[in-house]
Structure formats: C-alpha cells, structure tokens
C-alpha positions in Angstrom: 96.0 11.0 58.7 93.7 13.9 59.9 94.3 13.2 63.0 97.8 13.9 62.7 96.7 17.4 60.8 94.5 18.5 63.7 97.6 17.7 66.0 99.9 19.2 64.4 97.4 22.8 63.8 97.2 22.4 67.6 101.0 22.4 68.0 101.2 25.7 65.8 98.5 27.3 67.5 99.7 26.7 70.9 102.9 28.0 69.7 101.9 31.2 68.4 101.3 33.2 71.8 104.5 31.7 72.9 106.4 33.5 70.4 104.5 37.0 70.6 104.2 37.1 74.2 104.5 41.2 74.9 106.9 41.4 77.6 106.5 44.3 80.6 109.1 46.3 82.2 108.4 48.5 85.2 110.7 51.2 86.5 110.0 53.8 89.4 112.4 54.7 93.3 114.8 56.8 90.7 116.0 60.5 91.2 116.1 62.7 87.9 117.4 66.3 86.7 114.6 69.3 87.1 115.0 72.7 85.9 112.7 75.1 86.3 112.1 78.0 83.6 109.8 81.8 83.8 107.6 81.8 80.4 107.4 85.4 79.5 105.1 87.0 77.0 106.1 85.6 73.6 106.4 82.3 74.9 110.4 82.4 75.6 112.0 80.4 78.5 114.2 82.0 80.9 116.1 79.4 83.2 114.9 80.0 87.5 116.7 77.2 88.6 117.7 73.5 88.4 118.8 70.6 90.0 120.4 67.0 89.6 120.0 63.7 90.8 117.0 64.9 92.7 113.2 64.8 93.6 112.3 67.7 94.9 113.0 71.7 93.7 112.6 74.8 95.2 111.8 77.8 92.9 112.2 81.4 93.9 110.7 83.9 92.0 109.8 87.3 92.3 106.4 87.3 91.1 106.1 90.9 90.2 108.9 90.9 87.5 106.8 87.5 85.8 104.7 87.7 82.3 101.4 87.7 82.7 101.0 85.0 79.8 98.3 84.0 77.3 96.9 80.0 78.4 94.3 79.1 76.2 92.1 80.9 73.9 89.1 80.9 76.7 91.3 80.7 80.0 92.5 84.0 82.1 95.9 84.9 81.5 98.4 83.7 84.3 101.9 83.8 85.1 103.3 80.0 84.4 106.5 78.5 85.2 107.5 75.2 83.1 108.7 72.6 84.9 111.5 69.6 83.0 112.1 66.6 84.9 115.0 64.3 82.6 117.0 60.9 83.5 113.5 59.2 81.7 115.0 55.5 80.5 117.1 55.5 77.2 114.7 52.9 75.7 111.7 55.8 75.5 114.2 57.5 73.0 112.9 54.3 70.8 109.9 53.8 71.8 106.5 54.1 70.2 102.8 54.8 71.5 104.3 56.7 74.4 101.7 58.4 76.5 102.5 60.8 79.6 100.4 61.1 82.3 100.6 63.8 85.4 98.7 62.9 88.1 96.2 60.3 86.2 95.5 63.1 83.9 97.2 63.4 80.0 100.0 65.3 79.5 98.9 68.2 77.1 98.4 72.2 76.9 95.0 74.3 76.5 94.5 75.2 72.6 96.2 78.9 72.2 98.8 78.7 74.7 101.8 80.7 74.6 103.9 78.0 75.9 102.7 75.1 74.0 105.6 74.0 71.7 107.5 73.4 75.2 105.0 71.0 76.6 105.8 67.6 75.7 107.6 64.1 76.1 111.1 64.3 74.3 113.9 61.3 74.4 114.3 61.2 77.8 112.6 64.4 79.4 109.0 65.9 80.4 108.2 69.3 80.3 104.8 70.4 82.1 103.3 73.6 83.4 102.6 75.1 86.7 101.3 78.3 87.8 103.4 81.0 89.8 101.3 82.3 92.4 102.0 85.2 95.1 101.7 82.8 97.8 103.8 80.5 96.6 103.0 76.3 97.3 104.2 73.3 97.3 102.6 70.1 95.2 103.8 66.4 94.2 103.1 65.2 91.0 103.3 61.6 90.0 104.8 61.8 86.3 103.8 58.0 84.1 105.6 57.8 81.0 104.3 54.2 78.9 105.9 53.5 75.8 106.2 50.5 73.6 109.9 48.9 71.7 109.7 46.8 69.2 106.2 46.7 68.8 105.0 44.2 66.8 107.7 41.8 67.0 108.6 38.8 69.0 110.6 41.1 71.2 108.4 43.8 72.4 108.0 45.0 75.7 106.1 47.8 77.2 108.3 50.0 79.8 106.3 52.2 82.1 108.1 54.4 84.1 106.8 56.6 87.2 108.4 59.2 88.6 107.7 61.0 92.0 109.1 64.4 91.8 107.9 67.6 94.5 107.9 71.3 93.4 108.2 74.2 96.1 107.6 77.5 94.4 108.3 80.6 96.9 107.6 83.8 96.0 110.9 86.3 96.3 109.0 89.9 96.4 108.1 91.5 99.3 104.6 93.4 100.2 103.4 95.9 102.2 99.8 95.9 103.7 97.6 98.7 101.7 96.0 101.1 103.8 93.8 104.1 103.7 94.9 107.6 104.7 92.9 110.8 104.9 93.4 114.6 104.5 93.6 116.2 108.1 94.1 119.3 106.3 95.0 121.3 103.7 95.4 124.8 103.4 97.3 127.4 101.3 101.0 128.5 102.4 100.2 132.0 100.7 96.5 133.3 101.3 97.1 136.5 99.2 97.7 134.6 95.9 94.9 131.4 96.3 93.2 129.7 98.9 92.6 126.3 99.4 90.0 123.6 101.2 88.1 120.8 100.3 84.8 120.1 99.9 83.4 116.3 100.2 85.7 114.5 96.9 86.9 118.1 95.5 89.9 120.2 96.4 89.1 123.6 95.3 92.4 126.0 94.1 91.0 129.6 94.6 93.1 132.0 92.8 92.6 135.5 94.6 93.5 137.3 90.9 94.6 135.1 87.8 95.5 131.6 88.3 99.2 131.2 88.2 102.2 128.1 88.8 103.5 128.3 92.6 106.0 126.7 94.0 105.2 125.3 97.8 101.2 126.5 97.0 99.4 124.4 99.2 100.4 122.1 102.7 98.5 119.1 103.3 98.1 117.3 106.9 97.8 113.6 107.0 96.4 111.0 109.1 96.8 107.3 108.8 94.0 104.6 108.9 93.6 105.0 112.3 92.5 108.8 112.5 96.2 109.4 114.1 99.2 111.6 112.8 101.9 109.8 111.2 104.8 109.1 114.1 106.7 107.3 111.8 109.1 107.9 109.0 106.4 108.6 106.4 107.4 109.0 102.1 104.8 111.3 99.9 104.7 110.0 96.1 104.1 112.0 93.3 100.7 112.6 92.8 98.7 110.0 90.5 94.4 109.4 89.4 93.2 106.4 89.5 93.0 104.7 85.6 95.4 107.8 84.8 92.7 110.3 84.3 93.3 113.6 83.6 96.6 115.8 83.6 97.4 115.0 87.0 101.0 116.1 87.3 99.9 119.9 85.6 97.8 120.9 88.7 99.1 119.0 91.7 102.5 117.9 92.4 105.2 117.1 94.2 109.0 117.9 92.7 110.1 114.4 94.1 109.0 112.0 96.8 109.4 113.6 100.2 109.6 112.7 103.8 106.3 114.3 105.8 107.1 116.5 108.6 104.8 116.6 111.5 102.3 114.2 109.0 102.2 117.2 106.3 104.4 118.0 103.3 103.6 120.6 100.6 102.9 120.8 97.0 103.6 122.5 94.2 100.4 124.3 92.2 100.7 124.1 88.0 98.0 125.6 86.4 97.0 126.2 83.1 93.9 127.4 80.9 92.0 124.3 80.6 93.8 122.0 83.1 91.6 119.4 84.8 92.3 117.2 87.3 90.2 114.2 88.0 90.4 111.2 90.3 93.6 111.8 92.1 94.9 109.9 94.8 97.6 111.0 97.1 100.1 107.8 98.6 102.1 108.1 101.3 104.3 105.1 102.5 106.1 103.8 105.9 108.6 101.0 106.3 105.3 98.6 106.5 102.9 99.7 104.5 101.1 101.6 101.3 98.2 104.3 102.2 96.2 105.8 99.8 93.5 108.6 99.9 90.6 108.5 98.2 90.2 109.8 94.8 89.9 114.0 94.3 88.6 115.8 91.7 90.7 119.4 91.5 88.7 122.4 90.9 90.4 125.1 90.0 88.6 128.6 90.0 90.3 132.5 89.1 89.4 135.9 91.0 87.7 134.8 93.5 87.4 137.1 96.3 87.3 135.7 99.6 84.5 136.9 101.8 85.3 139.4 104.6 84.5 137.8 108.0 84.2 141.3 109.4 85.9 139.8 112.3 86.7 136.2 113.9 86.0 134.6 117.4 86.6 131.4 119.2 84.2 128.7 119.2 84.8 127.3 122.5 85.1 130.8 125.5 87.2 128.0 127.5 88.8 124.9 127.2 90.6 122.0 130.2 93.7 119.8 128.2 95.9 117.2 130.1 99.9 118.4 130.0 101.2 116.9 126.7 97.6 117.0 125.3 97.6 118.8 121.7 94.4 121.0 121.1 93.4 122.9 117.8 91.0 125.5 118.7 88.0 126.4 116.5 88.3 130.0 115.0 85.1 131.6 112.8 84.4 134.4 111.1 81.8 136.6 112.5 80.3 137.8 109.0 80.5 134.4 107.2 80.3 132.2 110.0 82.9 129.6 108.6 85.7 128.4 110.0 89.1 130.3 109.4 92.9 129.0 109.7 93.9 131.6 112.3 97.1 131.9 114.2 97.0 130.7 117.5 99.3 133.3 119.8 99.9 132.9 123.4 98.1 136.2 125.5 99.6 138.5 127.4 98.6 137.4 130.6 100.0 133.6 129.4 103.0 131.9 131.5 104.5 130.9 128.9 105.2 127.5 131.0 102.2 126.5 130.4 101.3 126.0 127.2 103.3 126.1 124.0 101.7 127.2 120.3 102.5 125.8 117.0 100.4 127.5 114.3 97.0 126.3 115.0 97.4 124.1 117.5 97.9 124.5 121.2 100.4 122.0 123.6 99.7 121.4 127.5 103.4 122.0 129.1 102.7 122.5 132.4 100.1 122.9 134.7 98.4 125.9 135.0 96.0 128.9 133.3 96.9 130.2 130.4 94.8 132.3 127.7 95.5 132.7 123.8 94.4 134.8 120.9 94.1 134.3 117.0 95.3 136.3 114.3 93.8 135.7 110.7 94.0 137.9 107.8 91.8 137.4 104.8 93.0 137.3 101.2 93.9 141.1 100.5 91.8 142.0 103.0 92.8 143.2 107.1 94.2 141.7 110.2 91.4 140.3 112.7 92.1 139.4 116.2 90.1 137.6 118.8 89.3 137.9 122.3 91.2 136.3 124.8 90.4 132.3 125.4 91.3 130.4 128.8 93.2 127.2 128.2 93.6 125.1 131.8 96.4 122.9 132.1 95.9 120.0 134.3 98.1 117.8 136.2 98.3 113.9 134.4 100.4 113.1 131.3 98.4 112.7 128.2 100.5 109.7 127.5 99.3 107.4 130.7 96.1 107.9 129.2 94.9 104.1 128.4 91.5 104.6 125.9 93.5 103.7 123.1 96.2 101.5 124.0 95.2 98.7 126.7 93.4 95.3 124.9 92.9 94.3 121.1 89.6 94.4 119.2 87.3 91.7 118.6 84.3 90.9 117.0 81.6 88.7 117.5 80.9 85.1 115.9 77.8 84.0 117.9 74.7 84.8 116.5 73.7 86.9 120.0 76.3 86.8 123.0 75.1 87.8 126.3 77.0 90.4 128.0 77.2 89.6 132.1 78.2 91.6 135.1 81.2 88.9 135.7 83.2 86.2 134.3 80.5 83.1 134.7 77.2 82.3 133.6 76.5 82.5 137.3 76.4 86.4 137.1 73.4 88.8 135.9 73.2 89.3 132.3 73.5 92.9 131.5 72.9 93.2 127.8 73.7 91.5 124.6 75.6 91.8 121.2 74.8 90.6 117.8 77.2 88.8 115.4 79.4 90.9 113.1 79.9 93.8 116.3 83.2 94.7 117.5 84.5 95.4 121.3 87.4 96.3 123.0 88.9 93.8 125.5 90.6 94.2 128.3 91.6 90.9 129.4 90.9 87.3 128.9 91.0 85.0 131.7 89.3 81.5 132.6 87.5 81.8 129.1 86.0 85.2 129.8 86.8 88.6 128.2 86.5 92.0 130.0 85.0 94.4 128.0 86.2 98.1 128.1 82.8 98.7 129.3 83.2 96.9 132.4 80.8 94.0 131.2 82.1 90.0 130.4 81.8 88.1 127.5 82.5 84.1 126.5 85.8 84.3 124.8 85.0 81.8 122.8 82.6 83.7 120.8 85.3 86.4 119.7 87.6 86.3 117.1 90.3 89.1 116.9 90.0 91.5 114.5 93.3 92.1 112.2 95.3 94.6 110.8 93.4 97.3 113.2 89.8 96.5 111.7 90.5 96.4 108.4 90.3 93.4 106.0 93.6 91.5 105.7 94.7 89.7 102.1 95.9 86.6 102.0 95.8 83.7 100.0 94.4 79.7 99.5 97.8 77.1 99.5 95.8 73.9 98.9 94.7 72.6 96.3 91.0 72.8 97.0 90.2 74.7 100.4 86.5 73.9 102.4 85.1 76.9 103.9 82.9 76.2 106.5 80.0 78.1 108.4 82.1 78.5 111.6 85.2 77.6 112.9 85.4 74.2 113.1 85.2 70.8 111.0 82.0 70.2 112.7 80.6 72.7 110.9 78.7 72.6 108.0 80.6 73.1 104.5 79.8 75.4 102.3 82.1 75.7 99.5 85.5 75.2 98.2 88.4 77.8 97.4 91.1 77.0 94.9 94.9 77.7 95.3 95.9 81.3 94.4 92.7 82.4 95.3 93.0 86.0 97.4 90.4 86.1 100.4 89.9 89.1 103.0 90.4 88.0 106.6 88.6 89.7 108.9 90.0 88.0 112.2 90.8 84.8 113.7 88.9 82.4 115.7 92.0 79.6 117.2 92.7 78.1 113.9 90.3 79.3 112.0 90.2 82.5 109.7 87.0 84.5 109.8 86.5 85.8 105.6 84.8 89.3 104.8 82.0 87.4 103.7 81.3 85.3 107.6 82.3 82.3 106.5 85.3 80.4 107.6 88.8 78.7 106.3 91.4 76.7 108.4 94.4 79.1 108.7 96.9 76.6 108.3 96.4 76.9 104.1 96.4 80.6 104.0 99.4 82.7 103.3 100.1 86.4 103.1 
C-alpha cells in the first residue's frame, strides 16, 4: 500500500511540468511601417516622413528650421527626431512583461525629457529617439520586443520578436563656408561735414561742426580672406555687433542689403546725443560663402578740426608698374606728416595712353612714362597740390604674372623635412622645415614636390592645406571615430570623437584629415 502512494505521487509529479511547460515563439526576417516625426519645443510631433512595408527610411530635414529641445534634466539640449516602427505581432497587444530593447540596451527616455510621453511600446508599435545632426548619418538598430500571453497558465508562451530596421537622416539646408574679411578702406564721401578712419578696433566719425544724420556718409573698401578685392558678385548686410550690443543700426547703416561696387559700398551715418556703438561686425556674402570683419567699436566725436597739412607730397618721387598693374600712391601732409586721401590726376606732360586714374589709384595701360599729381583739400580748409611723380609703364601683362596662381599650399606633417636641391635623396640637402610650416608647391612628381623656392621636398610629408589656409568645419558620421597621431592605422590612437561632433580640418594627408589640433581622423567619416 505505500508503495502504490509513492507511485502514484511520482506519476503526479512527473506530470506537473508536462502541463506547465512555457512554450517559445520566435519571430524576425519581417518588413514593418516607419514614420519619422521633428519634436519641437513643447514636445509636439510634426510628421517628416514615412514608409510601409519597409526596413529602411530616409529622413530629410532641414536642420536649421528644428527645435532645439530639452533631453533630460542634466543632458545638453538637442534637436531629436522620433522614430515609430509598427507591424509588431498582434499577440504583444495581449501580452504581459513586455520589455523592448534597442540595440541590447532598454528602451527608455532620460528623466525631464520633452519627448518622453512618446517613447514607448504600444499594441503593436515602438517609438524611440534619434538625434538630428547637421551632417546627417546613417545607423541600424536592432529593435527586441519580449512579451509573455497567458502567463501563468498551461498555455503560455513567450514571443520575442526582433526587428532590423536602418535610418538615413540627410540634412536638407545648405551652408556656406565662413570667412573673414577686412577693411581696405574707409573714408568719408563728404570731408567738409566729418571725416572718417580707423584706428586699430575703432572707427572714428569726426564731425567737422555738430554731429548730424547723413545719408551716403562714409564708403568702405573691402577685401576678402585673401587680402584681394572682391571679383565676384559680393551682398553687404545691414550692420550688426556681436551679442547685439549697443544701438548699432543708430550710428552705422546700410538702407538695405547692397551689391559692392569695385569691393566698396557706402553707408548711411545716424547720430544722436548719447549714441554708442560697440562691437560691430560688417558681413558681406558671395554665392559660396559668409565673411565677416572683426568687431568695431564706433567713436563718434563733434568739432573737430582737422589739422592743416600746410601742404602734401608723394611718398615715393618715382614708381615702375607692369600694364594692367593697379598702384595707389602714398600722399602726406607736410605739416602733419600723415597720410591724406588725395586725388590722383594725370600731369600735363601724361599721354594719357599710358596710364589711366580712378580716384586714388593709378592703372598701367600702356607702355610708357607718364607723371601724376594729387589734389587734396582739408576739411574747410584750402586746395593742396603736389609735385609731379613719374609712373613707368612696362611691357608684360600683370595678369601672366604666376606668384599667386601656379601650385596649392601645403603644410608639413614630419617632425623636420629636409629640403634638397633635387627630386631624390641622392641630391644635396639645402635646408630644412619643421612640422606645422606651410609652402607653396609647384609640382609633384615621382613622390617629390617643387617648392616655389626652387628646392624639393618628399611629398609624402605634405598634406594640402584647405579652404586657402584656413580651418575647414566638418563633422564626425560614425558612431565613435579614433583619431590617431598621424595618418595612418599604424599609428598610435589617441582618442575617440563622437558623431555630430564639429572638428576644424586643417588639410589632408591621402585619406586622412589633419585637425587644428595635429592629430588625425580617416576622412571617409567626416562630412561638411
């Protein structure tokens, strides 16, 4: 008789994890729905794009029209686009325990976001956040959805589901590189009423009596990055400060943005008791890019007098220009010793073939002597007239000229590079260069680079400099970027750079991007 107890408990024992048995279901290979939706400031969705039946989406966005949205309550605001993938299995819609993984990691939102109701696992759907960056990228995510039916009873079963699904965000705005401009010159249209000139960061507004508003008051010459007039069709904006400081708009401005002529446009003079005007910047911008000056502080002074030069005079007694070459003589005042904005005139004994004259400046036309005199007249004060000046015209247009147009610049990534009398190790060295200096190149052939100077250089030791020698912004794709202490994997790693991350490139090196600070990144996950 206890023997056939102890049987029969065995019996029901063995049957127990018979009839409990958790059963597993395992789905994946399917194509869903995705939509992609902008998060703006308050948290609302605004639909980008969407897709069926898919795993992949593209998402254009202009990037400068996104929110700048709140994260997390200790994270940097961001702009964030939320991505929903649906076509999850019915069954989740009745399941229990589900947990949602992205990537291994949980599905959740930092504490304080903006966006946080809309993250989550709903019925059938996921909703999870990316950022929008101005590069744009593309990343796979592997989505896991686990979830339990029936728990508990004799017919549950855990369903996992995982879902493959790629997300290509492209950035829709366009950008032009920033460069810096400087004054040439400025000077005032009307000396009788003010005069004008600057002084290291001022520009000083000289009123000869009591300062007044004048139209057209001042004319200011501008030259690009490169020290050159602007050649191109050149816009200036309306005059701004930097961190909108002081009543900009009451001292300088300009009625509306205009198109420079011969690099110089002119500007209106508002003045006021008690106007200041700090920090201004003047922008001008071409079809490719932004300049900006540097910031000005405006100065503006009343009845001030201008000193009398008690006569003016050339700097230079004579002076040899190619035909074509431009030339802006050097006038000064005799008393004062300062340089004066005289009128150049042709003299009397000038062919006028020869040269031509355009307010200051002086054009080679043919060749030939020619001779010139200034006029200048001081604010309510006399005309002054100089001697005569000899200007020779020689034969050779200014344009065949080659100083500044034949071979790129470069800069040097060796520690020390020899400089040699030929292209080989076989020749003389000659001199040397240390890292971080720039040449001009000529040519590059068998692995050697001409200099302008006549001397050769390994090639391999130069990496072009960009955007004519200034720093170039782009910015990190991947995920996690190495940068390395030269340009090449066998060098030795130094750091990492996350996606979105803006770096200045300071030239290239093959496939390698040389960074402000002389480290390097592969080139191949950068990005303007």
């Amino acid at each position: 008789y206890s023997l056939a107890i102890v049987l029969a408990l065995a019996m029901v024992l063995c049957m127990i994890p018979a009839a409990f048995a958790t059963r597993y279901e395992s789905i994946s290979n399917k194509s869903y729905g995705m939509i992609a939706y902008a998060v703006d400031e308050n948290g609302n969705l605004d639909e980008l794009t969407s897709d069926d039946a898919v795993n992949s989406l593209t998402v254009e966005y202009n990037y400068e029209d996104l929110d700048e949205v709140v994260t997390g309550r200790y994270t940097s605001d961001r702009k964030m686009i939320l991505i929903n993938v649906n076509g999850f299995d019915d069954d989740f819609a009745n399941a229990t325990d589900i947990s949602v993984k992205i990537d291994g990691n949980d599905l959740e939102v930092n504490d304080g976001a903006v966006y946080d109701q809309h993250v989550r696992f709903e019925d059938d759907f996921v909703v999870f956040p990316v950022e929008a960056t101005k590069s744009g990228y593309s990343d796979t995510y592997v989505i896991e959805v686990e979830g339990t039916i029936n728990a508990g009873t004799d017919n549950e079963t855990v369903i996992t589901e995982t879902a493959k699904v790629t997300v290509r965000l492209e950035n829709t705005s366009e950008y032009k590189n920033a460069k810096t401009a400087t004054i040439s010159k400025i000077e005032s249209t009307d000396r009788q009423v003010l005069d004008a000139y600057i002084v290291g960061s001022k520009i000083y507004l000289d009123f000869v009596d009591e300062y007044e508003a004048v139209e057209d008051a001042i004319e200011i010459t501008f030259k690009d990055n490169n020290g050159d007039l602007f050649d191109v069709v050149t816009w200036a904006e309306e005059v701004e400060s930097k961190d909108g400081k002081g009543a900009v708009n009451s001292v300088i401005s300009i009625g509306e943005e205009t198109k420079l002529s011969d690099s110089k446009t002119k500007y209106d003079v508002n003045v006021k008791a008690g106007d200041e005007c700090k920090e201004i910047v003047f922008t001008l911008q071409t079809a490719s890019a932004i300049y900006e000056t540097k910031a000005y502080d405006v100065v503006v002074r009343e009845d001030i007098k201008e000193a009398d030069p008690k006569g003016i005079y050339f700097a230079e007694s004579t002076k040899t220009i190619k035909i074509g070459e431009e030339y802006t003589p050097v006038v000064l005042g005799v008393a004062t010793g300062k340089k004066v904005d005289a009128t150049i005139i042709p003299g009397d004994r000038t062919d006028r073939q020869v040269i031509d004259c355009d307010g200051d400046t002086v054009i080679g036309t043919q060749e030939g002597v020619a001779y010139i005199t200034a006029e200048y007249t001081p604010a309510g004060g006399k005309l002054y007239e100089t001697n005569a000046m000899k200007i020779t015209v020689t034969a050779g247009n200014v344009e065949d000229d080659d100083d500044d147009k034949d071979g790129k610049t470069y800069m040097v990534t060796a520690s020390s590079l020899r400089v040699r009398s030929g292209a080989g190790t076989n020749f003389s060295q000659i001199g040397s260069l240390k890292n971080g200096a720039t040449v001009k190149v000529e040519s590059i052939a068998n692995g050697w680079a001409k200099l302008e100077n006549g001397g050769y250089v390994s090639a391999q030791y130069l990496a072009e400099v960009v955007d004519n020698g200034e720093a170039q912004t782009m910015y990190v794709t991947a995920r996690t970027l190495n940068v390395r202490k030269g340009p090449g994997t066998s060098y030795a790693k130094v750091g990492t750079l996350s996606r979105g991350t803006a770096v200045q490139v300071v030239g290239f090196s093959g496939n390698w991007a040389k960074l402000s600070n002389g480290y390097y990144v592969s080139t191949s996950y950068l990005a303007k």
